[in-house]
Residue frames as qw, qx, qy, qz and C-alpha x, y, z in Angstrom:
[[0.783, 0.082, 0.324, 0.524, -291.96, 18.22, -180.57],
 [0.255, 0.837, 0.008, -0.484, -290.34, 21.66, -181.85],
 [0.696, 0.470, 0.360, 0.407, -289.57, 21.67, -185.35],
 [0.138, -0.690, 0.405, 0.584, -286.89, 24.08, -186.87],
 [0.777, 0.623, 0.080, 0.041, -286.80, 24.90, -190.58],
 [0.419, -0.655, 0.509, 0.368, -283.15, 24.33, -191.32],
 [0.271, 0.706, -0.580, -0.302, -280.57, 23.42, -194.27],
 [0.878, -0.222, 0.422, -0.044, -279.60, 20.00, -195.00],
 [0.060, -0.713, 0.594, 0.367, -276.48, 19.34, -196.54],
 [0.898, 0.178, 0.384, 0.115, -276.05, 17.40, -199.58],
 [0.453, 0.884, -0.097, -0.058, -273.46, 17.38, -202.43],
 [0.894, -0.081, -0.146, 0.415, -270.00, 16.43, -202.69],
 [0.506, -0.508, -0.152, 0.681, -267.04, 18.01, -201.10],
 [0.162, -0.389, 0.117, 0.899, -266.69, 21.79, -201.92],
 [0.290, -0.102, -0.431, -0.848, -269.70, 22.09, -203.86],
 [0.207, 0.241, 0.757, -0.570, -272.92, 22.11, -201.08],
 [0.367, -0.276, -0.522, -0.719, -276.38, 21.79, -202.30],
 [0.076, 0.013, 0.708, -0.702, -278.85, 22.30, -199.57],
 [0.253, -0.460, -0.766, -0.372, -282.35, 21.13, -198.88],
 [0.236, -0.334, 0.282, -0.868, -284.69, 23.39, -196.88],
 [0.451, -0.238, -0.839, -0.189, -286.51, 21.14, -194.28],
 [0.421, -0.517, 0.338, -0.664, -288.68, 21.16, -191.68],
 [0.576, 0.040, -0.795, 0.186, -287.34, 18.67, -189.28],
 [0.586, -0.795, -0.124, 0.100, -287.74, 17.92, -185.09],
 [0.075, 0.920, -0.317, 0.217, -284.69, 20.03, -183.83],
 [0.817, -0.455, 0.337, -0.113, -283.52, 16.61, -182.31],
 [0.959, 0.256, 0.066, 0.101, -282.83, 15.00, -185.29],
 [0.694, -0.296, 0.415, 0.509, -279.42, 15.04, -187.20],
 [0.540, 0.105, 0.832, 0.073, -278.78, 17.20, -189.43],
 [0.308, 0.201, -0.781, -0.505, -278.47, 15.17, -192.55],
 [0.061, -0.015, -0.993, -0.103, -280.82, 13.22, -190.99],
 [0.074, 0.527, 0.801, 0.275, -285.05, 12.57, -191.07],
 [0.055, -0.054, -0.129, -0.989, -286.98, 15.31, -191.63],
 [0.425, 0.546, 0.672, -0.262, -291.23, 15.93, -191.81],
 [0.563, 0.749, 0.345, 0.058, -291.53, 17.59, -195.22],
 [0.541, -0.229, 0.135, 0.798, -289.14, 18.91, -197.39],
 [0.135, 0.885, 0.285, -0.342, -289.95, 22.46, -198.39],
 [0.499, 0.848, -0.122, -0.132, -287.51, 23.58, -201.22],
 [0.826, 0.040, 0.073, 0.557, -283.75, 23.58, -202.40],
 [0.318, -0.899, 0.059, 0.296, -280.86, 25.66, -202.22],
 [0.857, 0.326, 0.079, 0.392, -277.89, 26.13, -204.41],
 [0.165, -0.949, 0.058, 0.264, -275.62, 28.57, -203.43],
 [0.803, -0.066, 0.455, 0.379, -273.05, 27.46, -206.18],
 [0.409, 0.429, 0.507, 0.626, -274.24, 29.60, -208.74],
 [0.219, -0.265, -0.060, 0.937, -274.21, 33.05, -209.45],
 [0.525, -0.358, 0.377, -0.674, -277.27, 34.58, -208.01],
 [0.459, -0.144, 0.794, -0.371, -278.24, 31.59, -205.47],
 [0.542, -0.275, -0.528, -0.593, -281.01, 29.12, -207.16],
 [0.311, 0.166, 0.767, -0.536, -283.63, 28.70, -204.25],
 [0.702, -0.340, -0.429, -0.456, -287.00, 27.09, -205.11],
 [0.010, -0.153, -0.784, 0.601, -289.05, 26.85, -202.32],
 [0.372, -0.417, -0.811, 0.170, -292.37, 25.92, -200.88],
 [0.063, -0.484, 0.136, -0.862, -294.02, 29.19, -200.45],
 [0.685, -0.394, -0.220, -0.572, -297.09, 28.12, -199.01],
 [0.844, -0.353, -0.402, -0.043, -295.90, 25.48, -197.05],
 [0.485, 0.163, -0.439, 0.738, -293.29, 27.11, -195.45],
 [0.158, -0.331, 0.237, -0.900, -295.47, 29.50, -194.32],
 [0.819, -0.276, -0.427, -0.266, -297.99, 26.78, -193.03],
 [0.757, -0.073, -0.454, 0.464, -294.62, 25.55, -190.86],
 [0.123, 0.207, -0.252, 0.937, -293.84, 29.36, -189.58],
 [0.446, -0.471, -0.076, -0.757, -297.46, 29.54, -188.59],
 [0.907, -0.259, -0.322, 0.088, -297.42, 25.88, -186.40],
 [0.399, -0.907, 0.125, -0.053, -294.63, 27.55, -184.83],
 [0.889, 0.134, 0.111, 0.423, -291.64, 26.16, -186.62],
 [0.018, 0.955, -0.098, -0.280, -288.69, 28.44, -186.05],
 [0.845, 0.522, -0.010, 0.118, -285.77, 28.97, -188.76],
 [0.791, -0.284, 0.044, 0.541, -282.62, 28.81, -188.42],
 [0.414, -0.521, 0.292, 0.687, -280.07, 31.73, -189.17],
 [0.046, 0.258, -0.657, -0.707, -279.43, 31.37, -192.88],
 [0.167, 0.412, 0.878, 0.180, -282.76, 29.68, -193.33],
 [0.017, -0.693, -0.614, 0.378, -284.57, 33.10, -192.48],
 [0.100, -0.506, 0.451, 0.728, -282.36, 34.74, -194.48],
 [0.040, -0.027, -0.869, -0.492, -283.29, 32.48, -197.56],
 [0.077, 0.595, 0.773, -0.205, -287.24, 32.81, -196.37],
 [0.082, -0.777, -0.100, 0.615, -287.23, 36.21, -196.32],
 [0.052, -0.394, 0.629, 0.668, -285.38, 36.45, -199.56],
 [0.094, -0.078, -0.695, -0.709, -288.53, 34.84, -201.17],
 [0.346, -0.379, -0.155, -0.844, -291.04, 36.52, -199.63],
 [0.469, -0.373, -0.794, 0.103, -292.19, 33.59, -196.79],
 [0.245, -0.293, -0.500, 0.777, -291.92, 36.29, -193.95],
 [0.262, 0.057, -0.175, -0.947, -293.58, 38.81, -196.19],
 [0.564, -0.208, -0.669, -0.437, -296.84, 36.31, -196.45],
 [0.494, -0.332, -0.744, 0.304, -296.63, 35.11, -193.29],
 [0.077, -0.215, -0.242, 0.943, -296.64, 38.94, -192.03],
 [0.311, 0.063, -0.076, -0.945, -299.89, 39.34, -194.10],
 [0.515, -0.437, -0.719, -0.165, -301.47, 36.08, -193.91],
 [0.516, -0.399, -0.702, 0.286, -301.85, 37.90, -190.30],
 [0.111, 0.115, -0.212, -0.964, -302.94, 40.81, -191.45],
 [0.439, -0.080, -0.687, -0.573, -305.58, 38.82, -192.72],
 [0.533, -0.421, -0.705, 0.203, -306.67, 37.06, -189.65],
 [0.156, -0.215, -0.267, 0.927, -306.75, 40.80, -187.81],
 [0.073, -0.684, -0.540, 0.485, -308.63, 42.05, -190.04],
 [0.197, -0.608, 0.262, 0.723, -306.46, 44.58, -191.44],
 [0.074, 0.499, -0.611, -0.610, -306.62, 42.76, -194.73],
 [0.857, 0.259, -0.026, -0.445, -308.35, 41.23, -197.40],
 [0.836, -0.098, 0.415, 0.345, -307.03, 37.79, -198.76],
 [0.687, 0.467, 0.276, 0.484, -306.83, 39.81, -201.88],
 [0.132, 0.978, -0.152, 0.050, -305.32, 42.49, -200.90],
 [0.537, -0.699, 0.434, 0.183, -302.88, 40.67, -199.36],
 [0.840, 0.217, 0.451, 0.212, -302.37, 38.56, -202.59],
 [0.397, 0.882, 0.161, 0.198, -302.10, 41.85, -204.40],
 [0.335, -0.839, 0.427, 0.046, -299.24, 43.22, -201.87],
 [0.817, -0.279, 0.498, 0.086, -297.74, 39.64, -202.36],
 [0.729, 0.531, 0.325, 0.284, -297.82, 39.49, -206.14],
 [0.230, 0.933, -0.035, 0.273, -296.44, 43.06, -206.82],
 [0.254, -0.820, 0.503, 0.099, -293.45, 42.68, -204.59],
 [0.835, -0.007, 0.481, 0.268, -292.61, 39.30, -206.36],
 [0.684, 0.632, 0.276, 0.240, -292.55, 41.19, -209.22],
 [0.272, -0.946, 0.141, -0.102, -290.58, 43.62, -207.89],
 [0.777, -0.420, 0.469, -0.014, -288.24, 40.99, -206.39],
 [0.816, 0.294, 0.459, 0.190, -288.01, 39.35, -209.76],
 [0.520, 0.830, 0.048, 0.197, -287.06, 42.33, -211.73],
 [0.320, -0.861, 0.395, -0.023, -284.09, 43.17, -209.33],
 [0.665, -0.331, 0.629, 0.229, -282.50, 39.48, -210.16],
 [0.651, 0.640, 0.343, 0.221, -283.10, 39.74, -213.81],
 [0.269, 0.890, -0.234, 0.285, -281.25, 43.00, -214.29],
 [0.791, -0.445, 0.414, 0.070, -278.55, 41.20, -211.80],
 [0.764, 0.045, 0.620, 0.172, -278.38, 38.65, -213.75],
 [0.570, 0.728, 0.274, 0.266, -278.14, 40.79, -216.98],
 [0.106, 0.950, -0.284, 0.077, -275.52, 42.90, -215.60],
 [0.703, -0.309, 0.596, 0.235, -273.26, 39.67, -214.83],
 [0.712, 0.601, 0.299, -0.207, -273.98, 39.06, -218.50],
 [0.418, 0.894, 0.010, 0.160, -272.56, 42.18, -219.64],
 [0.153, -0.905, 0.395, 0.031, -269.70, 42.05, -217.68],
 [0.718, -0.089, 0.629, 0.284, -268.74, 38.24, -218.69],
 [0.689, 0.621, 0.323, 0.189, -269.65, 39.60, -222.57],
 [0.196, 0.895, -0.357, 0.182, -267.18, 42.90, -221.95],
 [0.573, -0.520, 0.627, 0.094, -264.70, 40.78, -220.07],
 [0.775, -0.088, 0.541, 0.314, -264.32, 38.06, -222.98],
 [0.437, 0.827, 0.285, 0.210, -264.21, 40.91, -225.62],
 [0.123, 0.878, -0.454, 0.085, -261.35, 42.53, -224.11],
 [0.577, -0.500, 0.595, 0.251, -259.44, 39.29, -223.98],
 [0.754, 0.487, 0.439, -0.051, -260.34, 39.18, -227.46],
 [0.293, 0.945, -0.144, -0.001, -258.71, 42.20, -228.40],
 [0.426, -0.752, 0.500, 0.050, -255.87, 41.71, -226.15],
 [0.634, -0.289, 0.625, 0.352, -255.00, 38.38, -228.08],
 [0.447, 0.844, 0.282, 0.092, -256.06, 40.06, -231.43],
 [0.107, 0.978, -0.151, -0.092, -253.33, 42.19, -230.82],
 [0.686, -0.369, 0.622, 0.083, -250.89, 39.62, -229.42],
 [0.783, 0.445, 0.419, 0.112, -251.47, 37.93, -232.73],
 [0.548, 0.812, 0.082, 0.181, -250.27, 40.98, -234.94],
 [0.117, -0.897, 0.427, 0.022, -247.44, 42.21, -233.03],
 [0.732, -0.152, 0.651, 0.130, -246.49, 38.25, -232.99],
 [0.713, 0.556, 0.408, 0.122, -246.96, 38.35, -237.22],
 [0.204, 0.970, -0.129, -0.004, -245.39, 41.86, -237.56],
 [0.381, -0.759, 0.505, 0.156, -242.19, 40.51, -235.77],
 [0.610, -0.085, 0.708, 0.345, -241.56, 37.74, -237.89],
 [0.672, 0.670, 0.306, -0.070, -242.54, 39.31, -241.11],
 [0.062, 0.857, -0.511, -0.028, -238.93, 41.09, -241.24],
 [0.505, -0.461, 0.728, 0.039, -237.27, 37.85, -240.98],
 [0.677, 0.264, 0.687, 0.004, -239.12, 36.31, -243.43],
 [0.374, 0.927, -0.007, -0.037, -238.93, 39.01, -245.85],
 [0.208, -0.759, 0.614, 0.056, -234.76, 38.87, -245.06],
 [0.689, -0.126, 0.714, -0.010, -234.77, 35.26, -245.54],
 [0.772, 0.411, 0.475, 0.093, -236.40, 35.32, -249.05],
 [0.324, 0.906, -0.252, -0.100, -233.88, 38.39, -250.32],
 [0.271, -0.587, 0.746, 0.160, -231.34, 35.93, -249.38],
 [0.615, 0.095, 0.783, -0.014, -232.40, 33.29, -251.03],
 [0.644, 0.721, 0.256, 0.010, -233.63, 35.03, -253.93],
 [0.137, -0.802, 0.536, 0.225, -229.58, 36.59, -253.93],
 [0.152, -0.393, 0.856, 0.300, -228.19, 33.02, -254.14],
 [0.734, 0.250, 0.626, 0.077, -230.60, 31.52, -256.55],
 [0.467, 0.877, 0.042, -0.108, -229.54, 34.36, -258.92],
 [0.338, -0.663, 0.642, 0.184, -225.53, 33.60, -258.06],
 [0.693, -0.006, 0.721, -0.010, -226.60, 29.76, -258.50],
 [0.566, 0.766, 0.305, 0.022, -228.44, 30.70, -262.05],
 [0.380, 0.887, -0.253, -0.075, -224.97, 32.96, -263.28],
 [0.471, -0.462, 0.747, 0.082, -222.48, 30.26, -261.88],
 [0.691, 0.411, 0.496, -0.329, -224.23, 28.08, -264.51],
 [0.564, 0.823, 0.037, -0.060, -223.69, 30.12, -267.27]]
């Protein structure tokens, strides 16, 4: 039976949310699966994947190949990198802990690159709604300045003919 880690599509129209499975390549599919191995969210801004480190790489070693955009999304959290030294390990080449050590230090690695990302989106949503602050900050005053001349016209007239009103009187 080959098995293919692939995408499965859930979510309603125009807003996909994908499950990462490892299915038979017969199936359908949206449709049964043998173990599901993470999610996918490509909605938000960076991606959210959680995934199934260990077992993915369990599936890549049984000979489960991934689709396209799945290998893409493996790779992107380090399955390929593990799987490349879990066989290291079996060679020879490598301790378990070294390879853990290799493994651990590029997560971190990995991690600090989407954090500062994700902190320069930040800064550009925090300068982006600060200059629309200004912008209608200004709007505002040039909107107040114009009408302060009218209003200022309005009450010399008025203060004109309640002083007419006040000597008609007399």
């Amino acid at each position: 039976m080959p098995v293919k880690l692939r995408l499965q599509r859930h979510g309603k129209k125009g807003k996909p949310f994908y499950w990462i499975v490892a299915a038979d390549s017969r199936s359908k599919r949206d449709g049964r699966f043998l173990e599901k191995l993470g999610t996918y969210n490509p909605n938000t801004n960076p991606a959210q994947i959680e995934l199934n480190v260990d077992g993915a790489v369990q599936w890549l070693e049984k000979g489960a190949q991934p689709t396209d955009t799945t290998r893409t999304i493996l790779s992107h959290e380090g399955v390929m990198l593990k799987k490349h030294l879990a066989g290291g390990v079996k060679k020879g080449a490598l301790t378990e802990e070294q390879a853990e050590e290799k493994f651990q230090a590029w997560v971190t690695e990995k991690q600090a690159k989407i954090d500062a990302k994700k902190s320069d989106l930040q800064k550009a949503k925090d300068a982006e709604a600060a200059k629309a602050f200004a912008a209608e900050k200004a709007a505002n005053e040039a909107r107040i300045a114009a009408a302060a001349p009218v209003v200022e016209e309005a009450t010399e007239d008025t203060a004109e003919e309640t002083t007419e009103a006040s000597n008609e009187e007399e």
